[in-house]
C-alpha positions, 0 to 999 in steps of 0.5 A: 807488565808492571814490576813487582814492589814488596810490601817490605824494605830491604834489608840494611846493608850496613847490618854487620850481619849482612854485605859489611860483614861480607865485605870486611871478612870474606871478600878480601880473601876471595880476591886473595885467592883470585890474585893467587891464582893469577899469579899461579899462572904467570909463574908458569909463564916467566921466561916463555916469550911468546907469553911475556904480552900475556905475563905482563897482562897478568901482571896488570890484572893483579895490581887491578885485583889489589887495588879493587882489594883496597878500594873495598877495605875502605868503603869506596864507592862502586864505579860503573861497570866499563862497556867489557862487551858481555851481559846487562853493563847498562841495567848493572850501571842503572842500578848502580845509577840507582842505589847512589841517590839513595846513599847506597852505593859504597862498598858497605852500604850496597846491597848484595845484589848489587855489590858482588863479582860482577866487577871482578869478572868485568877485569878479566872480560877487558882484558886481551888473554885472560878473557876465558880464564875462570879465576876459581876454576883450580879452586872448584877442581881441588875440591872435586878432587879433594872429595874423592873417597865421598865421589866413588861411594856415591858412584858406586852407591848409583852401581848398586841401585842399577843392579836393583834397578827393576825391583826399585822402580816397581816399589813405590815406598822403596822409590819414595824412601830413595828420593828421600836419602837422595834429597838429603845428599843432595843438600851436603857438601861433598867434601863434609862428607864422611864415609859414615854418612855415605854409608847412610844412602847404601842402608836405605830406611826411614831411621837412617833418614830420621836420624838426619831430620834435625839438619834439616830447617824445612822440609817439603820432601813429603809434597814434592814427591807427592807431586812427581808422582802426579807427573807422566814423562815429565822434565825437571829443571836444576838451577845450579847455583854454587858448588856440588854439581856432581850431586847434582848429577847424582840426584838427576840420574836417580830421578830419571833412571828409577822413576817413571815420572822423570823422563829429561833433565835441564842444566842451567849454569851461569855464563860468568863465574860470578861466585866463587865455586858457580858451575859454568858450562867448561865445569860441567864439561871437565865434570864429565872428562873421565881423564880428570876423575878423582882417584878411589878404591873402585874407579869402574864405578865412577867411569861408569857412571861418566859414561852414563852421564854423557850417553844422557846428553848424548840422547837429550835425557840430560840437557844444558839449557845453553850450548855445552860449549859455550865459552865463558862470558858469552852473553846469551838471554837464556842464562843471563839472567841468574847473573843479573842483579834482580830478584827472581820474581822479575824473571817474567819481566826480565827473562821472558824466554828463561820464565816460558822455559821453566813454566814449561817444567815438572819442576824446577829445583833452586838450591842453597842459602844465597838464592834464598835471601837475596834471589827468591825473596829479594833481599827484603825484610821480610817478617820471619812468619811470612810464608814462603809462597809470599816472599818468592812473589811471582817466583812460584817456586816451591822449596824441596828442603833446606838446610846443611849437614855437619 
């Protein structure tokens, strides 16, 4: 099978709008953050003897962290990546091979798809006692945490839908109404969230979903139900990307309690945290620990919801598509894939088994911006009236809608 060459060139990774801006702005205080982090730790660990092997490791892991720090401040160039025993060191150092003949393999030169966290994780894959740690993961709990009020509204926005559960799945306007405002929380970051906009999915009608169209840069809602309404006990599959899984939850939850199309959901994480707030399989497990909820008004709602959840993945209704165990950095062909460093449409070619999986779903929802640009189309510099349909190649994938509210 031959692999797929666009008509058009990359996007110029030297375009101050583009992996320079990243680098010289976002990067040095992501890797602030990842070095708190550790440092956080080792805190904890001063004076316990029988972590000083571990403290002083931490302690090595940060002057690396610093080091990468400056090496990126001053456009040097990317070193391969060591064999750390995870997934694709060969095909990210062939690549890496690659972009150096052409020029392209400094700090500020690389392509995004090239020049992102895998080098940050290959510090803690190497290492002894930091291998299963998840630099970002207090990070992503805060947060969750932080979205409290937002989290026990929507729970007990999904109490409320439950009540009504045999008159809503009987009303296809209704449902169709209901995947609409779904669709559209679905694309908000929780922590944005005020509770007057929370307030908009518990008034269920067409002013409150007009009222937050002009958020919205491109809309296919209307298509996508009308082809789930085609389906008959069908799986859909979520892709998560970063953040927001538990709107995610949310969403599928919706799907297959109050439609008769969607009978099984699949959950596809990354296996490293390769991005900052990228869900892996120990996130949708601390997710889903009912001692870790975030505090709110009406924690039956929440707790109810939970146990809900887990009763799906214990009966297979929601699914991960790798073991709910599986520790970080674990390679395994089935997620590998989403933290390679090629665009989507090579998944046949490269992920075979991923590509025969989801060619099997009802649908297949990818969310936010960096899957757009540099996953689904590559990178490429496209024209801007090229149609979608054409820049996600072999991807096939259609776009539900994409945008963000204030």
């Amino acid at each position: 099978m031959a692999q797929y060459s666009p008509p058009y060139p990359p996007y110029d990774p030297t375009d101050k709008t583009g992996s320079t801006e990243t680098v010289v702005k976002r990067w040095p205080v992501i890797l602030t953050g990842v070095i708190d982090s550790v440092y956080s730790v080792n805190h904890d660990l001063t004076g316990l003897l029988d972590k000083a092997d571990k403290l002083e490791e931490g302690k090595a892991l940060i002057a690396a962290m610093s080091r990468l720090k400056y090496d990126m401040s001053r456009d040097r160039a990317l070193e391969p990546i060591p064999d750390d025993g995870e997934a694709l060191v060969d095909q990210y150092n062939a690549e890496l091979a690659r972009i150096e003949v052409r020029g392209q393999n400094t700090w500020f030169t690389a392509p995004w798809l090239y020049a992102e966290y895998r080098f940050v994780r290959s510090l803690f894959a190497t290492s002894q006692h930091w291998k299963l740690f998840d630099p970002f993961f207090a990070q992503k709990s805060n947060a969750y945490q932080a979205s409290g009020t937002a989290v026990h509204q929507l729970a007990a926005t999904l109490a409320e839908l439950e009540s009504e559960k045999d008159i809503i799945s009987n009303d296809p306007e209704k449902l169709k109404v209901l995947f609409h405002e779904m669709t559209q929380m679905c694309l908000c970051l929780l922590t944005n969230m005020t509770p007057g906009d929370i307030e908009h999915l518990q008034t269920i009608g067409r002013d409150a979903q007009n009222a937050r169209k002009e958020f919205i840069l491109k809309n296919d809602q209307d298509a996508v139900w009308e082809h789930i309404t085609t389906l008959e006990d069908a799986r859909i599959d979520f892709v998560l990307d970063n953040g927001n899984l538990f709107t995610d939850l949310v969403f599928a939850d919706f799907l297959v309690s109050h439609t008769q199309y969607i009978s099984k959901v699949v959950f596809h994480p990354k296996s490293i945290p390769w991005f900052v707030s990228d869900v892996t399989p120990p996130d949708f497990a601390a997710l889903l620990d009912v001692a870790s909820l975030p505090r709110g008004p009406a924690p039956e709602h929440l707790e109810r919801a939970i146990a809900r959840w887990n009763a799906y993945l214990a009966n297979g209704t929601f699914a991960l598509f790798v073991p709910r165990d599986a520790p970080i950095g674990t390679p395994n062909e089935r997620v590998d894939f989403w933290t390679s460093p090629w665009p989507y449409w090579d998944m046949r070619l490269r992920a075979p088994k991923v590509w025969d999986a989801l060619s099997e779903s009802g649908l297949v929802i990818f969310k936010y911006v960096y899957l757009w640009r540099d996953r689904l189309t590559g990178d490429i510099r496209w024209p801007v009236d090229t149609p979608f349909e054409t820049a996600v190649g072999e991807a096939r994938v259609c776009r539900l809608a994409s945008g963000m509210f204030p």
